[in-house]
C-alpha positions as a Markdown table, in Angstrom:
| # | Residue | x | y | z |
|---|---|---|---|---|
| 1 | Unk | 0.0 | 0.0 | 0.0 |
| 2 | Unk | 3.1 | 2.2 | 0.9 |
| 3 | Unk | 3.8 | 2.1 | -3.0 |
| 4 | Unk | 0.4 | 2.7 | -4.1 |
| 5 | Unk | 0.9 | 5.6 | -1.9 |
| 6 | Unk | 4.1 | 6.8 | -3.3 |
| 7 | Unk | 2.7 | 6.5 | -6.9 |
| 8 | Unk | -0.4 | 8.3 | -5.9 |
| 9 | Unk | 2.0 | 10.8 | -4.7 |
| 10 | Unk | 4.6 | 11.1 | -7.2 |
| 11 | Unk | 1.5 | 11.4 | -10.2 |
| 12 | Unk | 0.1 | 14.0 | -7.5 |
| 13 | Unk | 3.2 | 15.9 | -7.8 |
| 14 | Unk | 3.9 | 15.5 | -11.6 |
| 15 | Unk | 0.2 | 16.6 | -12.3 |
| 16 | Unk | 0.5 | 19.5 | -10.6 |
| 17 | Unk | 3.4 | 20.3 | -12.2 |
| 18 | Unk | 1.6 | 19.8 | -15.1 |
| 19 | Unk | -0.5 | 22.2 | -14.1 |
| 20 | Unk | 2.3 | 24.9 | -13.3 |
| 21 | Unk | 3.7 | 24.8 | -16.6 |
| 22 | Unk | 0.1 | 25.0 | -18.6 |
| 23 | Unk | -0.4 | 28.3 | -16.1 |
| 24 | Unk | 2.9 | 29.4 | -17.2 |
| 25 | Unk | 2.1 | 28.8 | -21.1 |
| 26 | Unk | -1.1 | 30.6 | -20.9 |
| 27 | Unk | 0.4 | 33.3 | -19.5 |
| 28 | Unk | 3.3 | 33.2 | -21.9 |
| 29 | Unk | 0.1 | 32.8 | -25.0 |
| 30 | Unk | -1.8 | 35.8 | -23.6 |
| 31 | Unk | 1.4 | 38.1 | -24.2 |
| 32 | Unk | 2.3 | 36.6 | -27.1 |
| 33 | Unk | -1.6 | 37.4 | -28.1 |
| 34 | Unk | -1.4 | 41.0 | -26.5 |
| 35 | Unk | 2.1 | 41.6 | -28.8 |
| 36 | Unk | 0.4 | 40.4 | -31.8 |
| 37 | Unk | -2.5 | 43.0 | -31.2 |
| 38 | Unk | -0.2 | 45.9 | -30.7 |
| 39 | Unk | 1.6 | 44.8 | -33.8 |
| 40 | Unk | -1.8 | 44.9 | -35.4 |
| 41 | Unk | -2.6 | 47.9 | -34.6 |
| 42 | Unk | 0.9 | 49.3 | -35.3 |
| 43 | Unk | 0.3 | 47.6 | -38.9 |
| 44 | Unk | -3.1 | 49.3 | -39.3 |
| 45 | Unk | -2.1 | 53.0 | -38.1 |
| 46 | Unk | 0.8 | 52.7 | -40.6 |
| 47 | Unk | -1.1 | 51.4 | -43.8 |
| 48 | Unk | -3.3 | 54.4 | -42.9 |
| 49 | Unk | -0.8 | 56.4 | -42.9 |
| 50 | Unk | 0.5 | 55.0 | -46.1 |
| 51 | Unk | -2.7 | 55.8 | -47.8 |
| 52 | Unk | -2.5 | 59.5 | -47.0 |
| 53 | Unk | 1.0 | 59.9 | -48.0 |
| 54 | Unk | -0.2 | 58.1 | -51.3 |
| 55 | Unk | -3.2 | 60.5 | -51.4 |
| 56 | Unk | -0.7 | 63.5 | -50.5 |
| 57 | Unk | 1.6 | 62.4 | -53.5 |
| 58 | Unk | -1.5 | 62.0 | -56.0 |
| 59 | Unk | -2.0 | 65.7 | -55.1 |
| 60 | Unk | 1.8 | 67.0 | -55.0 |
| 61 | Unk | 1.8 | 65.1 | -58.6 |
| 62 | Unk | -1.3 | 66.7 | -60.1 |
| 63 | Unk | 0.6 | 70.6 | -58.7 |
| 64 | Unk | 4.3 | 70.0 | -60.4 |
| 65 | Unk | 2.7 | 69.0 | -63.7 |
| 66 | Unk | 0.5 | 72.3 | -63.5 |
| 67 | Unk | 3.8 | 74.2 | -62.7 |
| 68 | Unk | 5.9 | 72.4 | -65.5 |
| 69 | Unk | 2.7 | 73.7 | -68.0 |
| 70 | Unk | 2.8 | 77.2 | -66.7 |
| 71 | Unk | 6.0 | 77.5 | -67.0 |
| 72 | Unk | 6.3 | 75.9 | -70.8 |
| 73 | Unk | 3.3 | 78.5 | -71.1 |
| 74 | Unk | 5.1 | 81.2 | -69.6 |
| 75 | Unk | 8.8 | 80.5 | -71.8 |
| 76 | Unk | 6.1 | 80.9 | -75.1 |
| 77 | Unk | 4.5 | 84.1 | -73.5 |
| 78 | Unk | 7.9 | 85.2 | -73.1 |
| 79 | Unk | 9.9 | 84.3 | -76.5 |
| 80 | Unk | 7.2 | 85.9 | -78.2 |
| 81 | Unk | 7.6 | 89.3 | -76.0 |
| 82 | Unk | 11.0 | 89.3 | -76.9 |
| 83 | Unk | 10.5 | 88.6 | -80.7 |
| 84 | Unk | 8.2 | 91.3 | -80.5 |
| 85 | Unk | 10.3 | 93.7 | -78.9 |
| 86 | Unk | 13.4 | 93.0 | -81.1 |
| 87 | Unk | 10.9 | 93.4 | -84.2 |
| 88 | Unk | 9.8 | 96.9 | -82.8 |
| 89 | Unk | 13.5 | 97.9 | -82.4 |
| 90 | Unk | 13.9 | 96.8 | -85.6 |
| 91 | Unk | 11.4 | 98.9 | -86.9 |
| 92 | Unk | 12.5 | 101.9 | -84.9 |
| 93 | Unk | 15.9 | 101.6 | -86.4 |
| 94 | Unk | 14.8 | 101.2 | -90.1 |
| 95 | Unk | 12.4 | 104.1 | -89.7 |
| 96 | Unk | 15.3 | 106.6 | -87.8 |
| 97 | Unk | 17.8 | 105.7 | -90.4 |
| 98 | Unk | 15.7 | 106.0 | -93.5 |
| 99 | Unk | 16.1 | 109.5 | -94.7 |
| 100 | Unk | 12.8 | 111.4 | -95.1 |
| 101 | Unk | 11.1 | 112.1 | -98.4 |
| 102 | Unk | 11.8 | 115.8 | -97.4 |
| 103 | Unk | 15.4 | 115.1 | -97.3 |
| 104 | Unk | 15.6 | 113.4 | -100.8 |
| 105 | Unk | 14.5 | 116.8 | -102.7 |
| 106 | Unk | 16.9 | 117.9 | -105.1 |
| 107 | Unk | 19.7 | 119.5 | -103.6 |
| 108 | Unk | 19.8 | 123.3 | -104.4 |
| 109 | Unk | 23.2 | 124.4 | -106.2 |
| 110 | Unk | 25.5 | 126.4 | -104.1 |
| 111 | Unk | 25.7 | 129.3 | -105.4 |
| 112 | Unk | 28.8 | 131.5 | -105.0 |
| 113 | Unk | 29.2 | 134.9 | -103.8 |
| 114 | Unk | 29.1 | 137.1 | -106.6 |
| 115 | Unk | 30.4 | 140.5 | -106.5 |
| 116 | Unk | 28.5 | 143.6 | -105.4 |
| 117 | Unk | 27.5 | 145.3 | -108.8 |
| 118 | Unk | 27.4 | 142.2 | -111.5 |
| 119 | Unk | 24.7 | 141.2 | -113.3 |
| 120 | Unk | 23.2 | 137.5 | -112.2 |
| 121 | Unk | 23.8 | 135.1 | -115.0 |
């Protein structure tokens, strides 16, 4: 009976035991849970956060393509001011150094002085 006992005992001891370690695995599986759901969350907050820097991007996208047409827009605007500015100097120039019709009249002779007294010829 002593060794009934002693068995009785020993399985006594080894199930609680038993029981220690499944305590000690649940605990260890509820942190292991509670990490997972932080990491969750931590993976949720930053594909959110992903989708707004993609939506910001979208938007920053849609502004440098407007810039790069205003200014192709604004180098045309501007090569045509300057062609029409050179053409008006142009102009200016051909106009200030074309001699006016009054100036193209027939030239009157010199005459020279002729003395006091003597008929004109």
């Amino acid at each position: 009976m002593s060794a009934a006992t002693d068995r009785l005992e020993g399985a006594s001891e080894r199930l609680q035991e038993s029981r220690k370690t499944l305590r000690e695995t649940e605990a260890i599986g509820e942190d292991v849970m509670q990490d997972l759901r932080q990491q969750r969350e931590t993976l949720l907050h930053a594909r959110d956060g992903m989708r707004e820097v993609d939506d910001n991007l979208d938007a920053s996208r849609k502004v440098v393509r407007q810039m790069a047409r205003r200014i192709q827009q604004n180098k045309r605007v501007m090569y045509f001011a300057g062609c029409f500015f050179v053409a008006m100097l142009l102009i200016v120039l051909v106009m200030k150094l074309k001699p006016d019709e009054s100036e193209r009249a027939t030239p009157v002779p010199a005459t020279t002085p002729r003395p006091i007294g003597t008929p004109p010829p």
